[in-house]
C-alpha positions as CSV (number, residue, x, y, z in Angstrom):
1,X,-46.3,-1.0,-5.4
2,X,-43.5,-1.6,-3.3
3,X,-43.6,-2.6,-0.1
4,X,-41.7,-3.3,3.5
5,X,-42.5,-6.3,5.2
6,X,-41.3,-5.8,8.9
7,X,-41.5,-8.3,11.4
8,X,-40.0,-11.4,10.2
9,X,-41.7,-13.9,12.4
10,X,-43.5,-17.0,12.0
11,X,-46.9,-15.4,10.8
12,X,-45.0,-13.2,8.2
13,X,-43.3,-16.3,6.9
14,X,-46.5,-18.3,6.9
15,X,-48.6,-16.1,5.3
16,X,-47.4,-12.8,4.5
17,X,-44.8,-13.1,2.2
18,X,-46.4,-16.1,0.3
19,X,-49.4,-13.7,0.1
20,X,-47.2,-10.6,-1.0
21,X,-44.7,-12.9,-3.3
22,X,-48.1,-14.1,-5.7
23,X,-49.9,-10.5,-5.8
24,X,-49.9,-8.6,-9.1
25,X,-50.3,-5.7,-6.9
26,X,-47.3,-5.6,-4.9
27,X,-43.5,-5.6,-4.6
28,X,-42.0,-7.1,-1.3
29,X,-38.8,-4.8,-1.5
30,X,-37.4,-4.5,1.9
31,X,-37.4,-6.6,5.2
32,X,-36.9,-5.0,8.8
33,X,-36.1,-7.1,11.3
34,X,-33.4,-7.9,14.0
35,X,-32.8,-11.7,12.9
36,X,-35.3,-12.7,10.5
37,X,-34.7,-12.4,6.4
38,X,-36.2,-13.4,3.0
39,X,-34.1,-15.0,0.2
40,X,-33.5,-12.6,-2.4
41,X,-35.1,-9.6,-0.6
42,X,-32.5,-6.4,1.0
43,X,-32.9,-6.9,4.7
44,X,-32.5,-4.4,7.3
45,X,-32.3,-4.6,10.9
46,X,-32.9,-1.1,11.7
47,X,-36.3,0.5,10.8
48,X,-35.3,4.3,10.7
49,X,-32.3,3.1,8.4
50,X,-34.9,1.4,5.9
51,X,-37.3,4.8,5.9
52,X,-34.1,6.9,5.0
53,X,-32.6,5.0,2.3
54,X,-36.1,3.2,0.8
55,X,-38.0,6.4,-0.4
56,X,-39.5,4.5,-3.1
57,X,-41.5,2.0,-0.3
58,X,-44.9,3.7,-0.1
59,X,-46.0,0.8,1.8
60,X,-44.8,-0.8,4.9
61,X,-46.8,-3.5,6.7
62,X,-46.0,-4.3,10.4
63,X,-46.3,-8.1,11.6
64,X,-44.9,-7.0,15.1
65,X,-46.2,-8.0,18.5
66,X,-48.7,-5.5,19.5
67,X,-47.1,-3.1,22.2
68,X,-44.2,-1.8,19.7
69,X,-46.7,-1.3,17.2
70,X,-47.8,2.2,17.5
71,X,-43.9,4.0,17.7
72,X,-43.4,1.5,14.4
73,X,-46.6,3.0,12.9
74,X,-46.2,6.7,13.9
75,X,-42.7,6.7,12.5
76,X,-44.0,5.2,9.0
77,X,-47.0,7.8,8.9
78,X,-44.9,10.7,9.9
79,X,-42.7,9.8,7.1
80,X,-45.6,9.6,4.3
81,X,-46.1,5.5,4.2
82,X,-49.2,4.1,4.0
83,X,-49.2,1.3,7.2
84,X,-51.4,-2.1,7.4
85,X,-51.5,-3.5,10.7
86,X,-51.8,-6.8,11.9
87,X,-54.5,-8.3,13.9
88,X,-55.0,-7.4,16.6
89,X,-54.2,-3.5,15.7
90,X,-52.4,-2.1,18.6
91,X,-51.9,-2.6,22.6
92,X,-54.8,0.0,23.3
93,X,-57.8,1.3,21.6
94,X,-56.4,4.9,22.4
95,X,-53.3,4.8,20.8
96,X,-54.7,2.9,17.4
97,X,-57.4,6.0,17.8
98,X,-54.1,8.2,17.6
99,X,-52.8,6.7,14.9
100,X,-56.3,6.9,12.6
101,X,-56.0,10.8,13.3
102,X,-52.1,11.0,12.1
103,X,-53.0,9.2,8.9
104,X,-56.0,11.2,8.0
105,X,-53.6,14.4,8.9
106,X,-50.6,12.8,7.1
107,X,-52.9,11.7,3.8
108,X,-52.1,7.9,4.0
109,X,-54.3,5.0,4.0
110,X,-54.2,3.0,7.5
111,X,-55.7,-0.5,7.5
112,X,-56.0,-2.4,10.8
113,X,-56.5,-5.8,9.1
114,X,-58.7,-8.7,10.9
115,X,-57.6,-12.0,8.8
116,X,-60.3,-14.5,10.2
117,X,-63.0,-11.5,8.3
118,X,-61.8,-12.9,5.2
119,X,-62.0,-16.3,5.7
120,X,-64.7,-17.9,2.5
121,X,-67.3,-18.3,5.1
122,X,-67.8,-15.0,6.6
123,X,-69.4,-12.9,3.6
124,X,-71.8,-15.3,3.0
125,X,-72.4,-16.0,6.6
126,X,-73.2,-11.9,7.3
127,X,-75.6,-12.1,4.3
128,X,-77.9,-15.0,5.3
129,X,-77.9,-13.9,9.1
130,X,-79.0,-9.7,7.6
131,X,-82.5,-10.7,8.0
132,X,-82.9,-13.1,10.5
133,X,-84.2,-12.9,14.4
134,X,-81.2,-14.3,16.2
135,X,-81.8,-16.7,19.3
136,X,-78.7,-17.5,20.5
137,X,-74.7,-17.7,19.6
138,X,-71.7,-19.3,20.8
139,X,-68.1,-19.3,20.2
140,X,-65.5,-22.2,21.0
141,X,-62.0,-20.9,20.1
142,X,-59.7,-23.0,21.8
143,X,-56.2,-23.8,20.5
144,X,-52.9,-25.0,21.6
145,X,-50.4,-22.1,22.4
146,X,-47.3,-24.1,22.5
147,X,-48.1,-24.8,18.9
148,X,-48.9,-22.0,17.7
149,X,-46.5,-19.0,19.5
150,X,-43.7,-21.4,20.6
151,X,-41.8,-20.0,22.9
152,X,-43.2,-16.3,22.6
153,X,-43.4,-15.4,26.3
154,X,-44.8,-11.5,24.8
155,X,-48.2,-13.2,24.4
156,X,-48.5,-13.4,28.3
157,X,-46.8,-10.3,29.3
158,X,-48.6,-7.1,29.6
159,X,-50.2,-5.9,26.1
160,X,-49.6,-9.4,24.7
161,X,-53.4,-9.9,25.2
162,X,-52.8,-13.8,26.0
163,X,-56.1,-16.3,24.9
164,X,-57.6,-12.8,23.3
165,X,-54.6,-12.6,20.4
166,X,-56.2,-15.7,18.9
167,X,-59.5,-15.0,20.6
168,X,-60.1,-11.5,18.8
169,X,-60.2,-13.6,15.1
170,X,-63.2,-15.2,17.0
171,X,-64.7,-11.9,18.1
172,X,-63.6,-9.9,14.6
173,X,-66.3,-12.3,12.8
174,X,-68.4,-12.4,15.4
175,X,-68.6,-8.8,15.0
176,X,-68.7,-8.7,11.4
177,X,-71.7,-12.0,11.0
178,X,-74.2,-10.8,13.5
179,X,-76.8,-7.8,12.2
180,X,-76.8,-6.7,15.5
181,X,-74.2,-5.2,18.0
182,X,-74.1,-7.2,21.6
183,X,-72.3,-5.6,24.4
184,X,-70.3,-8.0,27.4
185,X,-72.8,-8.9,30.2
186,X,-69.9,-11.2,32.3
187,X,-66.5,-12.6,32.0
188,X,-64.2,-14.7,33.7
189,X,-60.6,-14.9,32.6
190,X,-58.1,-17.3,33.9
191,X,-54.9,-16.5,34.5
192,X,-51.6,-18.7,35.3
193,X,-50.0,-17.7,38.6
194,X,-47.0,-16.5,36.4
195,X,-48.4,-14.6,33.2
196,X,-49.8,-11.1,32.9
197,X,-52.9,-12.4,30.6
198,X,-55.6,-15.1,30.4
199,X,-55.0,-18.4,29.3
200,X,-58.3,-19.0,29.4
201,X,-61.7,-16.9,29.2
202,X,-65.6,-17.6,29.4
203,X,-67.5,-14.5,28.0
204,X,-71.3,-13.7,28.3
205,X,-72.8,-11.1,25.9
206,X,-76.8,-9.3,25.8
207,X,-78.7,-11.4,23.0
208,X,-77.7,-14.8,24.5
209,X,-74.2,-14.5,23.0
210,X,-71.7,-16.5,24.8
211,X,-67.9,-17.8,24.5
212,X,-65.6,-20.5,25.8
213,X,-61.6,-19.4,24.8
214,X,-58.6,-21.7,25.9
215,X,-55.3,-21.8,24.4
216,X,-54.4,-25.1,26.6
217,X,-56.1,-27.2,23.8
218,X,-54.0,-30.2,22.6
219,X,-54.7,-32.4,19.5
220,X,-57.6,-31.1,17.3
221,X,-58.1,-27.4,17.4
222,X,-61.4,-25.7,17.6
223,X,-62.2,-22.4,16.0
224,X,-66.2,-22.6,16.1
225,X,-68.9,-20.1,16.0
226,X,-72.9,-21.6,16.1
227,X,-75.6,-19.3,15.3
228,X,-79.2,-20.1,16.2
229,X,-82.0,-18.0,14.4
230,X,-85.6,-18.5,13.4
231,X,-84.4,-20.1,10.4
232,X,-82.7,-22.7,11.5
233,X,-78.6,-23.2,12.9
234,X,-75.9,-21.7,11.1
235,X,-72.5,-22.8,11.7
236,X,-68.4,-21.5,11.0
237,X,-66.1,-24.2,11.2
238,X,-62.2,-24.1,10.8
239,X,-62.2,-20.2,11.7
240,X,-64.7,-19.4,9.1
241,X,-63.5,-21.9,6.4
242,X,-66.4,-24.0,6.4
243,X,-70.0,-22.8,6.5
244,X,-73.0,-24.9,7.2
245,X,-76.5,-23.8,7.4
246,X,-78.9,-26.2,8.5
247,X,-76.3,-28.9,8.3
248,X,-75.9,-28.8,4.8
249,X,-71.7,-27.2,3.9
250,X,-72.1,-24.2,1.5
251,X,-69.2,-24.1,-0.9
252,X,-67.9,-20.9,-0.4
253,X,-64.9,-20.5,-3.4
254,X,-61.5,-20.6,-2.6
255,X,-59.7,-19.8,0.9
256,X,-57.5,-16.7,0.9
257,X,-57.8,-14.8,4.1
258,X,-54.2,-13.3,3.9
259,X,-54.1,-12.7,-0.1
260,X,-57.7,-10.8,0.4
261,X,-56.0,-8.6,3.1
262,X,-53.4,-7.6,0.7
263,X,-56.1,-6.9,-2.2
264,X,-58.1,-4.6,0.4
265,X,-54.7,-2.7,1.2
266,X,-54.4,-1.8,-2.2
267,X,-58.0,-0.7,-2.9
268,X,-57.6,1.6,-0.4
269,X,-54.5,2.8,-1.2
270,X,-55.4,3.5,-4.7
271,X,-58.8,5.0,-3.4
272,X,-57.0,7.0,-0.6
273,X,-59.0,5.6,2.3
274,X,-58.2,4.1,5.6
275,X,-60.3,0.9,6.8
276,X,-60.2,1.1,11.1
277,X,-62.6,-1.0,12.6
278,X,-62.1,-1.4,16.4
279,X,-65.1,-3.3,17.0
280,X,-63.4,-6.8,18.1
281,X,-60.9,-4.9,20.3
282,X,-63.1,-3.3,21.9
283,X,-65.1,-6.3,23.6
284,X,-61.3,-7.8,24.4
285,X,-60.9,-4.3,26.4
286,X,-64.2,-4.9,28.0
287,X,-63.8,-8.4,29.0
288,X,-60.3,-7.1,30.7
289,X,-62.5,-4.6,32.0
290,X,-65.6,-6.3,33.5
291,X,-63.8,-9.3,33.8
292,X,-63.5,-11.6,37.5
293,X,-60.1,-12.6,37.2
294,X,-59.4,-16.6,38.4
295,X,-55.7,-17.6,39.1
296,X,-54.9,-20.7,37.6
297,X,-51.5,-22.9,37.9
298,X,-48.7,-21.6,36.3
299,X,-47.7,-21.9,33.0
300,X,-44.9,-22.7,30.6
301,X,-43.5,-22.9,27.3
């Protein structure tokens, strides 16, 4: 299948196109973006333009910032594309709600993707936890911002969901691993004198669930989740790359969170299903929520 690739940012060149360019399932036949290109693929910097002249893109895939999202995806729907969203889906639970009922009205497939799911430890993670009594949990997801969104001052304006962009990779296996759902008991988010989201968040859940998030972390990054359980510790390293149980590493076949998105999207293509889980999003709306919010020293790039 064809497909648009819109969004030509440093996520899309990292892993998108790589991912699209060695699929025997799709096409990458159009970019939309205002600078970005690929080599060798028609580039447009207008999206309406691209819709109108590329009837034969049933697919477009949106690697925007959150809050532009939904009038990027609305358009795409109304015009009969299937859409796959980047993590996390939208700027609101309501409007990626909204966008759910215009693709099961409009007969298109909508996938709100969560990457970190896919990562080689997770599936086998979810099945040895399905029938265990779980003690306790933590997550420590903490990462260096200037590394990763250089220069991106969206990710601290309002809707850019600050810590909880990286954070909700954290919370989209969390919610995914665990055989039972925990609800936010207590937050505390931190929040430079000068941005409109946390930099930094500590985040108690029901079931002795807890999280330390930090996008201030320099050298070696953490993207950790421990599970404790009456059969011992299980443990996600490297964002769900590396499993242990026990302490023993279970080799878990290759890594290919970003080519296993793109094999889901056409599954449900094909099938003619929509795959719109809002579970991680939801605990990042609760923590902004229930949150006690801590002003911290300015930040910046």
């Amino acid at each position: 299948m064809n497909i648009a690739l819109v969004g030509i940012g440093k996520i899309a060149v990292d892993q998108h196109v790589p991912s699209i360019n060695a699929s025997s399932d799709w096409t990458l036949a159009a970019t939309v973006s205002r600078s970005g290109t690929v080599d060798g693929v028609p580039a447009f910097t207008d999206f309406d333009q691209m819709l109108t002249e590329r009837s034969d893109i049933p697919v477009v895939s949106l690697c925007l910032p959150p809050v532009p999202r939904y009038d990027y995806a609305a358009k795409a729907i109304a015009g009969g594309r299937h859409v796959m969203l980047e993590k996390p889906p939208g700027a609101t639970l309501a409007e990626v709600q909204a966008l759910d009922a215009m693709a099961r009205d409009a007969g298109v497939t909508l996938f709100a993707t969560w990457h970190s799911r896919m990562a080689k430890g997770v599936a086998p993670a979810k099945a040895w936890l399905a029938d265990k009594q779980i003690e306790a949990a933590h997550i420590s997801w903490k990462e260096d911002v200037r590394r990763w969104h250089p220069g991106q001052q969206w990710v601290f304006e309002p809707g850019g969901m600050g810590v909880f962009d990286p954070g909700s990779n954290a919370l989209s296996i969390m919610t995914e691993i665990l055989p039972q759902p925990v609800h936010l008991r207590q937050a505390e988010l931190l929040f430079p004198s000068n941005c409109d989201t946390p930099i930094a968040a500590q985040l108690t859940w029901t079931g002795k669930v807890t999280g330390d998030f930090d996008w201030l972390q320099e050298g070696p990054q953490s993207w950790d989740i421990t599970v404790e359980t009456d059969a011992g510790t299980l443990a996600l390293h490297d964002g769900g790359a590396r499993l242990l149980i026990n302490g023993q590493e279970v080799e878990a076949g290759a890594d290919r969170e970003y080519p296993a998105l793109y094999d889901r999207m056409a599954e449900l293509v094909e099938t003619g299903k929509s795959d719109v889980d809002l579970s991680p999003m939801i605990h990042v709306a609760d923590a902004l929520t229930l949150g006690k919010r801590i002003t911290v020293e300015a930040f910046h790039f």
